[in-house]
DOSE-972997 format. One record per residue: residue number from 1; residue in three letters; x, y, z of N, C-alpha, C, O in turn. Coordinates in nm, 4 decimals, padded with zeros to 6 digits. Example, Ala and Ser with C-alpha at 12.3 -4.5 7.8 and 13.67 -1.06 7.14 Angstrom:
2
<node i="1" aa="ALA" n_u="01.3190" n_v="-00.5690" n_w="00.7800" ca_u="01.2300" ca_v="-00.4500" ca_w="00.7800" c_u="01.3200" c_v="-00.3300" c_w="00.7800" o_u="01.4236" o_v="-00.3319" o_w="00.8465"/>
<node i="2" aa="SER" n_u="01.2850" n_v="-00.2250" n_w="00.7080" ca_u="01.3670" ca_v="-00.1060" ca_w="00.7140" c_u="01.2900" c_v="00.0030" c_w="00.7870" o_u="01.3409" o_v="00.1138" o_w="00.8039"/>
end
This chain:
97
<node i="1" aa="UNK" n_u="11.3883" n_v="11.8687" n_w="09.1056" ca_u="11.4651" ca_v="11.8164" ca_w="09.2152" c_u="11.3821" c_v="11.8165" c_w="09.3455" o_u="11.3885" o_v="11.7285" o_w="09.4314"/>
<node i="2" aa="UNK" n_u="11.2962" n_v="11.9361" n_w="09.3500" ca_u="11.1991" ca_v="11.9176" ca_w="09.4928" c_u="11.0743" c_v="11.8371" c_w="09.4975" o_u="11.0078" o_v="11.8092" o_w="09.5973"/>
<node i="3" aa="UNK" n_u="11.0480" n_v="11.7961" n_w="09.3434" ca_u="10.9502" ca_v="11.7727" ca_w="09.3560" c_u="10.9465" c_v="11.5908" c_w="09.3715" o_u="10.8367" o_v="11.5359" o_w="09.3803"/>
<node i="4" aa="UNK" n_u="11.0536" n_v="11.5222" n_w="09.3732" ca_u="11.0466" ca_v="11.3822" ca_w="09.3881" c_u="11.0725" c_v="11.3657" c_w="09.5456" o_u="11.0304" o_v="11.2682" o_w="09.6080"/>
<node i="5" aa="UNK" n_u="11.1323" n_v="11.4509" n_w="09.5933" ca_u="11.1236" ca_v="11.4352" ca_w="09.8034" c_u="10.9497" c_v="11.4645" c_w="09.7936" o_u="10.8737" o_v="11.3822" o_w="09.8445"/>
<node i="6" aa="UNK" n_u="10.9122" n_v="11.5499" n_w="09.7456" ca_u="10.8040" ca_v="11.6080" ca_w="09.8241" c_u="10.6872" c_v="11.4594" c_w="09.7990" o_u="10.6217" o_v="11.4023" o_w="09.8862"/>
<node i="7" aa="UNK" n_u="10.6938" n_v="11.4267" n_w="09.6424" ca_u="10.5887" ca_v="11.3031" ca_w="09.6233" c_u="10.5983" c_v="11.1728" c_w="09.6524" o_u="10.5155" o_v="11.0912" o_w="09.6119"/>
<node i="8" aa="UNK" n_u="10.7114" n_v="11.1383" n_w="09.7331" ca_u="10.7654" ca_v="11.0573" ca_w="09.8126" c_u="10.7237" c_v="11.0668" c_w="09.9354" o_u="10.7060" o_v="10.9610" o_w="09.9958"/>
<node i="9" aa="UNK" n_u="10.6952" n_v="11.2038" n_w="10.0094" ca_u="10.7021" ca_v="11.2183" ca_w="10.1301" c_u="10.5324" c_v="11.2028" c_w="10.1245" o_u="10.4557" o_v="11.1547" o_w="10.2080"/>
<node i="10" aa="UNK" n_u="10.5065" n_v="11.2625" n_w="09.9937" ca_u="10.3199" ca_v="11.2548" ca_w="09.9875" c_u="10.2803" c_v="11.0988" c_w="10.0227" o_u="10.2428" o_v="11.0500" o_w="10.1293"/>
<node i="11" aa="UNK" n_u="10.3006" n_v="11.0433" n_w="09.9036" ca_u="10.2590" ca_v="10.8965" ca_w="09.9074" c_u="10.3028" c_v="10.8249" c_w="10.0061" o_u="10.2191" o_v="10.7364" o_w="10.0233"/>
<node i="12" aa="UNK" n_u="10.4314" n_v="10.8083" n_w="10.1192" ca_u="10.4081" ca_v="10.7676" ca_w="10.2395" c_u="10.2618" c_v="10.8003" c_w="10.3643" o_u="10.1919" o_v="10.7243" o_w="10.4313"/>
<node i="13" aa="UNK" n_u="10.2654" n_v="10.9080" n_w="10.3525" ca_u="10.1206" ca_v="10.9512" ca_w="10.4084" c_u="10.0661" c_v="10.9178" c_w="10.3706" o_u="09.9925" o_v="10.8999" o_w="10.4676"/>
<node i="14" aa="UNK" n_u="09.9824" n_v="10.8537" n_w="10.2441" ca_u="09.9040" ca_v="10.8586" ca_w="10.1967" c_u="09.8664" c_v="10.6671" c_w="10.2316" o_u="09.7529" o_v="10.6206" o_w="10.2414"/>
<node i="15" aa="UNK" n_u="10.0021" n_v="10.5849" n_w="10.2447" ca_u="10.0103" ca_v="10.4056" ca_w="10.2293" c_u="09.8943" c_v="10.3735" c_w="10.3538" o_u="09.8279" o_v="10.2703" o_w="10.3441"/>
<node i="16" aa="UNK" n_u="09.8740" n_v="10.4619" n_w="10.4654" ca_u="09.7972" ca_v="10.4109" ca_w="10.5852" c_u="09.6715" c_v="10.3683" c_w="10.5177" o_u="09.6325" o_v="10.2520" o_w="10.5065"/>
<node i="17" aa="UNK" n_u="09.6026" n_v="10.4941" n_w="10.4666" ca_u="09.5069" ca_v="10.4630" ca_w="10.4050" c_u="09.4761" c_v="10.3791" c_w="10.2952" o_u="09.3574" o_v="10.3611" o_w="10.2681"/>
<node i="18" aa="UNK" n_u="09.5708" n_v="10.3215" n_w="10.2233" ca_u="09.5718" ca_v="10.2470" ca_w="10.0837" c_u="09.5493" c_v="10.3045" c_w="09.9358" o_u="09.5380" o_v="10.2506" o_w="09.8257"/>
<node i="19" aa="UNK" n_u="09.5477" n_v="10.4302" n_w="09.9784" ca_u="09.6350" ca_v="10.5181" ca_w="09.8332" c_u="09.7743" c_v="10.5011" c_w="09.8588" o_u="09.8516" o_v="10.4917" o_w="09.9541"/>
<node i="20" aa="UNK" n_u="09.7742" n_v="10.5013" n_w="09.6662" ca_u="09.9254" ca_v="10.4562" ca_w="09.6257" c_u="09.9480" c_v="10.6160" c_w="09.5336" o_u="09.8943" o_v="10.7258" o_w="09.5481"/>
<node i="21" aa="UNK" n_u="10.0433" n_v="10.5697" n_w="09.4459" ca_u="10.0951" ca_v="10.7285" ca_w="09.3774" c_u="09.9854" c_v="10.7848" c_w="09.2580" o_u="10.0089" o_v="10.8727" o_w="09.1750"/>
<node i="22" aa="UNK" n_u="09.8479" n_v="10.7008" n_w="09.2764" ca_u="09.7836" ca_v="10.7200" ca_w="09.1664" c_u="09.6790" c_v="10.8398" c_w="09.2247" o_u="09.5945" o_v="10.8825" o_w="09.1460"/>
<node i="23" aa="UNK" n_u="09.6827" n_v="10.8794" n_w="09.3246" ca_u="09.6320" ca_v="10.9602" ca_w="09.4268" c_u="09.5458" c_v="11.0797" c_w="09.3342" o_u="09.4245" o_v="11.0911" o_w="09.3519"/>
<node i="24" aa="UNK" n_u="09.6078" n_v="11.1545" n_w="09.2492" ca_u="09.5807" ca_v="11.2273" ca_w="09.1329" c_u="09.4675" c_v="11.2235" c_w="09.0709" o_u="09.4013" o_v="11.3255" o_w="09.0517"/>
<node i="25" aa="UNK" n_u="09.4142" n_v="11.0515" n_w="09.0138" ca_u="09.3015" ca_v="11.0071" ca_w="08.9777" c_u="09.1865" c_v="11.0511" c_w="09.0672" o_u="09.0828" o_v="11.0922" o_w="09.0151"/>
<node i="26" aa="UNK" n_u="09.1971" n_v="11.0459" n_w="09.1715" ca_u="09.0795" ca_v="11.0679" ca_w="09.2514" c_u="09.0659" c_v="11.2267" c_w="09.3030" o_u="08.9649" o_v="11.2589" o_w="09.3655"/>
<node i="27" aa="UNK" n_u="09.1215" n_v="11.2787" n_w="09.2880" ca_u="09.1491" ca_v="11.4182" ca_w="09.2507" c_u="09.0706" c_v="11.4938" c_w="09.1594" o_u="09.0051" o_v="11.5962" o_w="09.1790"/>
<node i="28" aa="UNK" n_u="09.0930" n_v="11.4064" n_w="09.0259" ca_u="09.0730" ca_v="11.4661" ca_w="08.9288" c_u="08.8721" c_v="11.3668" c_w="08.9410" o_u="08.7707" o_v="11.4344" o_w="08.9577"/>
<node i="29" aa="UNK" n_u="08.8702" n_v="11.2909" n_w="08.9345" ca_u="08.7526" ca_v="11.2326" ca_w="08.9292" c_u="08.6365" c_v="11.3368" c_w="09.0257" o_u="08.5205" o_v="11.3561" o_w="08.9894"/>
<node i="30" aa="UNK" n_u="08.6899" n_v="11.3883" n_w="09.1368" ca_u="08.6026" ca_v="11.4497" ca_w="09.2293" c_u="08.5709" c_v="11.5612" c_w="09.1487" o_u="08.4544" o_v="11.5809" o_w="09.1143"/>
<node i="31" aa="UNK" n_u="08.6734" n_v="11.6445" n_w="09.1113" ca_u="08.6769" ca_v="11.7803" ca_w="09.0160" c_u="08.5476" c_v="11.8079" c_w="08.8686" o_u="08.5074" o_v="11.9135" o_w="08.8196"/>
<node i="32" aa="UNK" n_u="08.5141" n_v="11.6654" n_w="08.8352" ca_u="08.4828" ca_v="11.6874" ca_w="08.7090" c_u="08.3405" c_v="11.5890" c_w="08.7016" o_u="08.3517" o_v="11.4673" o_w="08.7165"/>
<node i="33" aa="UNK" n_u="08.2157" n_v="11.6484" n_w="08.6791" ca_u="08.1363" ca_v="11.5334" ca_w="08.6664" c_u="08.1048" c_v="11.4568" c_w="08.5017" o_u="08.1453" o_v="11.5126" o_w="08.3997"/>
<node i="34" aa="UNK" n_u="08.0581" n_v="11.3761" n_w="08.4988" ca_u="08.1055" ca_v="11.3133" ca_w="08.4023" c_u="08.2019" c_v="11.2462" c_w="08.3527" o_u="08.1763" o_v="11.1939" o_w="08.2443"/>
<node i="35" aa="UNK" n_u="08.3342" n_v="11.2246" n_w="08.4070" ca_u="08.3872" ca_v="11.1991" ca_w="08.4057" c_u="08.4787" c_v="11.0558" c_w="08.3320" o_u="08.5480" o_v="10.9984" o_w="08.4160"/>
<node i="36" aa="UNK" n_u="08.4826" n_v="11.0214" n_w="08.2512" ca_u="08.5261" ca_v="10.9341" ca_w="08.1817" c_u="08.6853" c_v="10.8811" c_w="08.1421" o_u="08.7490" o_v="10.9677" o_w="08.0822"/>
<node i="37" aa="UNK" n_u="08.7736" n_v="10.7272" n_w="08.1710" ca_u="08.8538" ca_v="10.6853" ca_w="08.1640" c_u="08.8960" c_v="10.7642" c_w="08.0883" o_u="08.9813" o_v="10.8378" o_w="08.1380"/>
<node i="38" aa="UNK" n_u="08.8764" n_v="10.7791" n_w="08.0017" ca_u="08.9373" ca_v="10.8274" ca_w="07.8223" c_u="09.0152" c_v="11.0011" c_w="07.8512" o_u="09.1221" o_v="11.0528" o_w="07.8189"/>
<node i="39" aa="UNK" n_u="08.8678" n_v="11.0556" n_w="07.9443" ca_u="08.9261" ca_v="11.2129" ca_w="07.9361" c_u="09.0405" c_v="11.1958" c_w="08.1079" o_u="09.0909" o_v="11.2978" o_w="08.1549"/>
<node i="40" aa="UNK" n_u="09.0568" n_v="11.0908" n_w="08.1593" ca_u="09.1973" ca_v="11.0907" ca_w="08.3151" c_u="09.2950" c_v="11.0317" c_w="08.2281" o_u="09.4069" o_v="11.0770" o_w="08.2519"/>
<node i="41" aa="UNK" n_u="09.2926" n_v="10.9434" n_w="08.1320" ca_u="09.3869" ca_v="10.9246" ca_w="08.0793" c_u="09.4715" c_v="11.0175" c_w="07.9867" o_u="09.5939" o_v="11.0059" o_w="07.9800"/>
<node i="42" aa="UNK" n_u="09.4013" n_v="11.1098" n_w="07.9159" ca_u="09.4362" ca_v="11.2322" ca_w="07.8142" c_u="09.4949" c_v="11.3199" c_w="07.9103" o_u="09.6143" o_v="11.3473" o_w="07.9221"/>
<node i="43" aa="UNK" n_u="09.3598" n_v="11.3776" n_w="08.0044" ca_u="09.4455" ca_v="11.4967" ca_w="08.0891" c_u="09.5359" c_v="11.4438" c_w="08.1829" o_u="09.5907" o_v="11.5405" o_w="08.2356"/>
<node i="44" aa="UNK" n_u="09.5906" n_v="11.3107" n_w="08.2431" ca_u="09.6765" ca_v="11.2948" ca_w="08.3258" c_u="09.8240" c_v="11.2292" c_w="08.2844" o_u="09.9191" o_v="11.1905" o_w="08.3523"/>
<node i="45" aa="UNK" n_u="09.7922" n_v="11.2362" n_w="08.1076" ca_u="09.8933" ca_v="11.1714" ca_w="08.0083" c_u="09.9063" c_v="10.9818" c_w="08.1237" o_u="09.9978" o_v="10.9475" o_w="08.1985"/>
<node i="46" aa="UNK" n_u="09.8119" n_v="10.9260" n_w="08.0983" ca_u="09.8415" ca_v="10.7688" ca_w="08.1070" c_u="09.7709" c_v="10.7082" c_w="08.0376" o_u="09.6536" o_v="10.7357" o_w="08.0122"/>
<node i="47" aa="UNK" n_u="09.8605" n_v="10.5787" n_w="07.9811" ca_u="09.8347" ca_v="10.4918" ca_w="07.8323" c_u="09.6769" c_v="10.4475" c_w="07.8694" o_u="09.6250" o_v="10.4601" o_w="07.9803"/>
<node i="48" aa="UNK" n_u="09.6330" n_v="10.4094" n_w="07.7857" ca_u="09.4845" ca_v="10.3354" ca_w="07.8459" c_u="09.5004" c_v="10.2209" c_w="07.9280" o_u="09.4190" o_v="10.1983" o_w="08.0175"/>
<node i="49" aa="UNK" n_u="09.6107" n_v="10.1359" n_w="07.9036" ca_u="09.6053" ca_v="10.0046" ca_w="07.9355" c_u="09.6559" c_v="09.9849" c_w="08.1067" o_u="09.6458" o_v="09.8886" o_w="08.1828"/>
<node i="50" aa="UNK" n_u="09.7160" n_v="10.1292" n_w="08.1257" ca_u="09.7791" ca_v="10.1761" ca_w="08.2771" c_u="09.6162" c_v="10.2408" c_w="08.3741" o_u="09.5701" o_v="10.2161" o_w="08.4855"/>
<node i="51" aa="UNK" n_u="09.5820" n_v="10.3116" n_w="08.2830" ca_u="09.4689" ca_v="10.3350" ca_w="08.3323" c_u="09.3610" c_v="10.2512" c_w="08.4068" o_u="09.3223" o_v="10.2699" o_w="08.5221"/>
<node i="52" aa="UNK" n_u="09.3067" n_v="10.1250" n_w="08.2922" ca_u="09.2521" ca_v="10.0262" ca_w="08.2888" c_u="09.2833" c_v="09.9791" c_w="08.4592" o_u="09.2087" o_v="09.9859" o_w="08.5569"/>
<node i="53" aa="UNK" n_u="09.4017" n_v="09.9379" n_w="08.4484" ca_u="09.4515" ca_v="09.9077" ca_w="08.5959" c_u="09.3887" c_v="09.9435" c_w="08.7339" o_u="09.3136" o_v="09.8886" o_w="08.8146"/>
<node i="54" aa="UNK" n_u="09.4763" n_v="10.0988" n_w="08.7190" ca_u="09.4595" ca_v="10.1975" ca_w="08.8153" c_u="09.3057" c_v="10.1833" c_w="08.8612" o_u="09.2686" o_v="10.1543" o_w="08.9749"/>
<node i="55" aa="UNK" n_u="09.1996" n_v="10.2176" n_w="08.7170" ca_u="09.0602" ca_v="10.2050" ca_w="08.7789" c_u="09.0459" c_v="10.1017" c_w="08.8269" o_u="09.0280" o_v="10.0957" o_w="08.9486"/>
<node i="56" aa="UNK" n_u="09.0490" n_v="09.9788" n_w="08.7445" ca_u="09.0115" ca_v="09.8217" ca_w="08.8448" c_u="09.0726" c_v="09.8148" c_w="08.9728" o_u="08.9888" o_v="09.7758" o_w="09.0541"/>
<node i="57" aa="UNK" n_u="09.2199" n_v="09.8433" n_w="09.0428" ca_u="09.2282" ca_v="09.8608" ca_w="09.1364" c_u="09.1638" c_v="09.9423" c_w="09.2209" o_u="09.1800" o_v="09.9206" o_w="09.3410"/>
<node i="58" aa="UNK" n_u="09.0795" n_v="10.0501" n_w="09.1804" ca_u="09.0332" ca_v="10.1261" ca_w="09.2991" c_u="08.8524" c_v="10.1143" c_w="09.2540" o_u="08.7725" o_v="10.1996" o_w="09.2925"/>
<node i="59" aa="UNK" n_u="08.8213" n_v="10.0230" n_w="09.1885" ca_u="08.6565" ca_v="09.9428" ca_w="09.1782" c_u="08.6821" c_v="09.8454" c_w="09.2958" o_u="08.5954" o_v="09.8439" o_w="09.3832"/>
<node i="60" aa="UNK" n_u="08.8145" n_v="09.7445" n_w="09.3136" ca_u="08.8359" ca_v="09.6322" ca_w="09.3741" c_u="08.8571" c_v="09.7094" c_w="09.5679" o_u="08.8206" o_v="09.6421" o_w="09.6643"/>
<node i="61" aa="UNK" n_u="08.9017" n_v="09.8118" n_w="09.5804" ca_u="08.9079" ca_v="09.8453" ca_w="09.6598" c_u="08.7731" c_v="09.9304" c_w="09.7611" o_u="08.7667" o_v="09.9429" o_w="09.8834"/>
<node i="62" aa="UNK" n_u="08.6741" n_v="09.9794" n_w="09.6498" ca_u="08.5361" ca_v="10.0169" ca_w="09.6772" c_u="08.5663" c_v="10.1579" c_w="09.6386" o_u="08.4690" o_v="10.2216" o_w="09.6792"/>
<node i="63" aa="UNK" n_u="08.6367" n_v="10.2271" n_w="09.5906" ca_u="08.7092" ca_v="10.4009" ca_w="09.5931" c_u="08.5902" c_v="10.4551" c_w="09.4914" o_u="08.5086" o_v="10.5437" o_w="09.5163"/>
<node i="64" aa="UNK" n_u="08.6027" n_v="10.3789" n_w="09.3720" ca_u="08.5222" ca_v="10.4257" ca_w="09.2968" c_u="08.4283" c_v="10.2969" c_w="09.1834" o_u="08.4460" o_v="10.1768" o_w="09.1626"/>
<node i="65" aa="UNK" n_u="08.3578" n_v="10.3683" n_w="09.1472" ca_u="08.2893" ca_v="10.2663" ca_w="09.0780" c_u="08.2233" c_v="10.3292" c_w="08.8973" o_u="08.2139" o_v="10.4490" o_w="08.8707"/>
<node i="66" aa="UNK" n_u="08.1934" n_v="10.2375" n_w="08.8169" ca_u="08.1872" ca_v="10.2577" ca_w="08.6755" c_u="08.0439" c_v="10.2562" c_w="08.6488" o_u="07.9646" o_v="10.1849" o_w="08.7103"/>
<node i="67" aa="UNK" n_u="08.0145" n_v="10.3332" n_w="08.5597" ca_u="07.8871" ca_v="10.3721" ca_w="08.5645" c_u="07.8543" c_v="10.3518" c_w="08.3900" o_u="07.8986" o_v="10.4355" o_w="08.3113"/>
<node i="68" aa="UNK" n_u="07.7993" n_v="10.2714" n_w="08.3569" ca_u="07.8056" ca_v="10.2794" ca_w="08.1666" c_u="07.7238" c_v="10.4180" c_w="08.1376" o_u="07.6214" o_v="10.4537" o_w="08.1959"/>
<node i="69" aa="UNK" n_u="07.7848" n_v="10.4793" n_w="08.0463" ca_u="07.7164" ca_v="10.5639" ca_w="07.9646" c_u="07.5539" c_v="10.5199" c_w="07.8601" o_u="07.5350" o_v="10.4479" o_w="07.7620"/>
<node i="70" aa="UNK" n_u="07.4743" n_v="10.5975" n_w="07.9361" ca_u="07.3552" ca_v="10.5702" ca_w="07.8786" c_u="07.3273" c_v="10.5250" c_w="07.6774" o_u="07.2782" o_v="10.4403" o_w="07.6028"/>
<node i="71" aa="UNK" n_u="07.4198" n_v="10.6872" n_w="07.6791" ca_u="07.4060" ca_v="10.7205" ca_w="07.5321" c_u="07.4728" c_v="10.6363" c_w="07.4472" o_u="07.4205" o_v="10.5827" o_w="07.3496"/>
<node i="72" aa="UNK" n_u="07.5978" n_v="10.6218" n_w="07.4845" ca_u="07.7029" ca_v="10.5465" ca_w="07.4297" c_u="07.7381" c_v="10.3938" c_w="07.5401" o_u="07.7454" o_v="10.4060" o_w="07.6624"/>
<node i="73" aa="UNK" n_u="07.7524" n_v="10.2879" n_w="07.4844" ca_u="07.7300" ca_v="10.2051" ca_w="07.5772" c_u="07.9094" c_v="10.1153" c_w="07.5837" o_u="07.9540" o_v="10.0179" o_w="07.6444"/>
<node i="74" aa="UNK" n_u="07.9564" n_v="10.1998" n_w="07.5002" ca_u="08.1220" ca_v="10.1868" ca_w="07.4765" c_u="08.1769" c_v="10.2618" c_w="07.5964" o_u="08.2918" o_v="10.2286" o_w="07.6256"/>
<node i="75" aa="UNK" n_u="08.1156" n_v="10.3657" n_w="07.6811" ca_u="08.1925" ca_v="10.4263" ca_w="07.7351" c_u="08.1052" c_v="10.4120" c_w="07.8994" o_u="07.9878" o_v="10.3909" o_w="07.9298"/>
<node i="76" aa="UNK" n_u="08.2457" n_v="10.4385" n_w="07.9874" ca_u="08.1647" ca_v="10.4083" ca_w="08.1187" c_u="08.2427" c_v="10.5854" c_w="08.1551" o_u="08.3358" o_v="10.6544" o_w="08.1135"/>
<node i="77" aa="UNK" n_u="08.1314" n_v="10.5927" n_w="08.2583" ca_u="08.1718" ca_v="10.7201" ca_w="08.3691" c_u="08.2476" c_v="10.6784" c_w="08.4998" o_u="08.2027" o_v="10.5770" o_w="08.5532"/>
<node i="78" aa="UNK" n_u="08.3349" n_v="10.7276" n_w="08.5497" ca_u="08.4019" ca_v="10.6913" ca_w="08.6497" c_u="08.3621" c_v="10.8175" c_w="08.7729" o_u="08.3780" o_v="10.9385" o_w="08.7567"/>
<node i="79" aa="UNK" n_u="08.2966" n_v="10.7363" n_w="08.9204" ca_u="08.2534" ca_v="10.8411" ca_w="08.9990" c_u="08.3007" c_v="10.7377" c_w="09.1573" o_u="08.2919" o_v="10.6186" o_w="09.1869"/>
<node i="80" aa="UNK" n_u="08.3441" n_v="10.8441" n_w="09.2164" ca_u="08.3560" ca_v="10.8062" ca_w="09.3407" c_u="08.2874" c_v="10.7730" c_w="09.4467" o_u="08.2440" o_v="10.8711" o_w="09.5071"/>
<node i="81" aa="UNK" n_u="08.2489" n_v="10.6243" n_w="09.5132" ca_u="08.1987" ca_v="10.5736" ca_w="09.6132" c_u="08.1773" c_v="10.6559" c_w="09.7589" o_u="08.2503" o_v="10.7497" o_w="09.7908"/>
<node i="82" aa="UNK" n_u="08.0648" n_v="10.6061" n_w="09.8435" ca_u="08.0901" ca_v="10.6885" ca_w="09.9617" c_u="08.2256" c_v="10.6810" c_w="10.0271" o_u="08.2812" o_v="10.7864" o_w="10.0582"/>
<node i="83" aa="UNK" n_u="08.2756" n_v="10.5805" n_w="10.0474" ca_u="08.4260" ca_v="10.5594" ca_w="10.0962" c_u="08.5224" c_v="10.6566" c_w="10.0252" o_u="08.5971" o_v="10.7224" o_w="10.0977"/>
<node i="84" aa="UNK" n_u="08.5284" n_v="10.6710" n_w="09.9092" ca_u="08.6297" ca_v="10.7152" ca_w="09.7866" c_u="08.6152" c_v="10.8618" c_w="09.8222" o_u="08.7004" o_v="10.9448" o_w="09.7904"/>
<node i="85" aa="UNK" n_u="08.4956" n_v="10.8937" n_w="09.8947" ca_u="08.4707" ca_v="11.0962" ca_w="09.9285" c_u="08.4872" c_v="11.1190" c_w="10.0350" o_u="08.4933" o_v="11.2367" o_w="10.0708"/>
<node i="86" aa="UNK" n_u="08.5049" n_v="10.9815" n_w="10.1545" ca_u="08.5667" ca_v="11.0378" ca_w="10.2804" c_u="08.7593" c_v="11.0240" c_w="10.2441" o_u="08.8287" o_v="11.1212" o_w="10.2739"/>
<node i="87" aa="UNK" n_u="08.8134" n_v="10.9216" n_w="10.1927" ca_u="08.9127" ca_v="10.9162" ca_w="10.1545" c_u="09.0057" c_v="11.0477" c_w="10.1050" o_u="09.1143" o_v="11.0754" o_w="10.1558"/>
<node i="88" aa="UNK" n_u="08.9299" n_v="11.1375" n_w="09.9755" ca_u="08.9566" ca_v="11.2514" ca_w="09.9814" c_u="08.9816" c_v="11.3512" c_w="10.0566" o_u="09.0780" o_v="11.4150" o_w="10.0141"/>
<node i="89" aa="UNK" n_u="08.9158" n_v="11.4120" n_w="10.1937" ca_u="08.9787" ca_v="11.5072" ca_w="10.2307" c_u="09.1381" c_v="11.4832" c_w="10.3214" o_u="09.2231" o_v="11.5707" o_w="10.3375"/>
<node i="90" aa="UNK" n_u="09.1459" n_v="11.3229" n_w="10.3770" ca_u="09.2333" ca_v="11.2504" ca_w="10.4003" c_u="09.3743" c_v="11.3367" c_w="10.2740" o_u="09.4638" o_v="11.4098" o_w="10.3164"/>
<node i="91" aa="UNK" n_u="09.3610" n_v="11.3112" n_w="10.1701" ca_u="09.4446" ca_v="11.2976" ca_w="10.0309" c_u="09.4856" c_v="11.4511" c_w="10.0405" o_u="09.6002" o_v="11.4920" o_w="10.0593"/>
<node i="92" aa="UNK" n_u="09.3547" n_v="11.5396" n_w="10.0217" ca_u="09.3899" ca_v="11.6916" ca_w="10.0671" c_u="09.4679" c_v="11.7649" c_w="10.1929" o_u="09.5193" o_v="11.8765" o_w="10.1999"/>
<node i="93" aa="UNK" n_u="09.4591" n_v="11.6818" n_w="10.2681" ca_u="09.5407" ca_v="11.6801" ca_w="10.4257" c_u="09.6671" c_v="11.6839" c_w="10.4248" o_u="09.7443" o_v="11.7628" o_w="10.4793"/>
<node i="94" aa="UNK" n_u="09.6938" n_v="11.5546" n_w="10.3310" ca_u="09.8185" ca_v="11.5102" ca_w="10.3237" c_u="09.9193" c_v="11.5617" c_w="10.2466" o_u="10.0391" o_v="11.5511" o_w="10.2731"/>
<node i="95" aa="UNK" n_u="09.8549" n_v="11.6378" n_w="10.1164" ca_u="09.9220" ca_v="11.7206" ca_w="10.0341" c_u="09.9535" c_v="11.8414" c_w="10.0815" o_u="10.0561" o_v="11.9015" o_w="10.0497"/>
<node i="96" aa="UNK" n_u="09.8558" n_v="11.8892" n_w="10.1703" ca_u="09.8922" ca_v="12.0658" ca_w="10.2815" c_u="10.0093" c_v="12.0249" c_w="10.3675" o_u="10.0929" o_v="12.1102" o_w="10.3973"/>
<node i="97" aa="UNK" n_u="10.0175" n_v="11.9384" n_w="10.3968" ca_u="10.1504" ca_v="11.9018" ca_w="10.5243" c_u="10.2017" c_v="11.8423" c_w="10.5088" o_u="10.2905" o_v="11.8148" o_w="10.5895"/>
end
């Protein structure tokens, strides 16, 4: 019950900047290097095809960008742009208050 005011009240703060409720993703992308679609979709429980999205929207926006895997050429790394790491402490701001 508290927690749909509170992520409501998040993601308004968050519209100035042009994060939406996917805010999480970039969260988790900063947290982890290496980082790959496959393992934000598992640990954040979203389908691939929602995922797919989410990333192209925030490649199209400059947030983050795809990096192919050397080894495996099926898989890309997902890492955050210079923009996408000032954006963050913005995201952290907004979640403290």
């Amino acid at each position: 019950m508290v927690t749909k005011p509170y992520w409501g009240s998040l993601v308004l703060k968050l519209e100035p900047i042009g994060i939406d409720k996917n805010f999480s993703v970039l969260i988790l992308i900063e947290q982890k290097t290496d980082c790959t679609q496959q393992f934000i979709s598992d640990t954040l429980q979203i389908d691939k095809v929602s995922m797919v999205k989410i990333i192209d929207g925030f490649v199209k926006k400059q947030i983050v960008k795809r990096i192919q895997n050397l080894k495996d050429r099926r898989e890309y790394f997902i890492e955050l742009t210079p923009k996408g790491k000032k954006i963050l402490p913005k995201i952290h701001a907004a979640s403290i208050h």
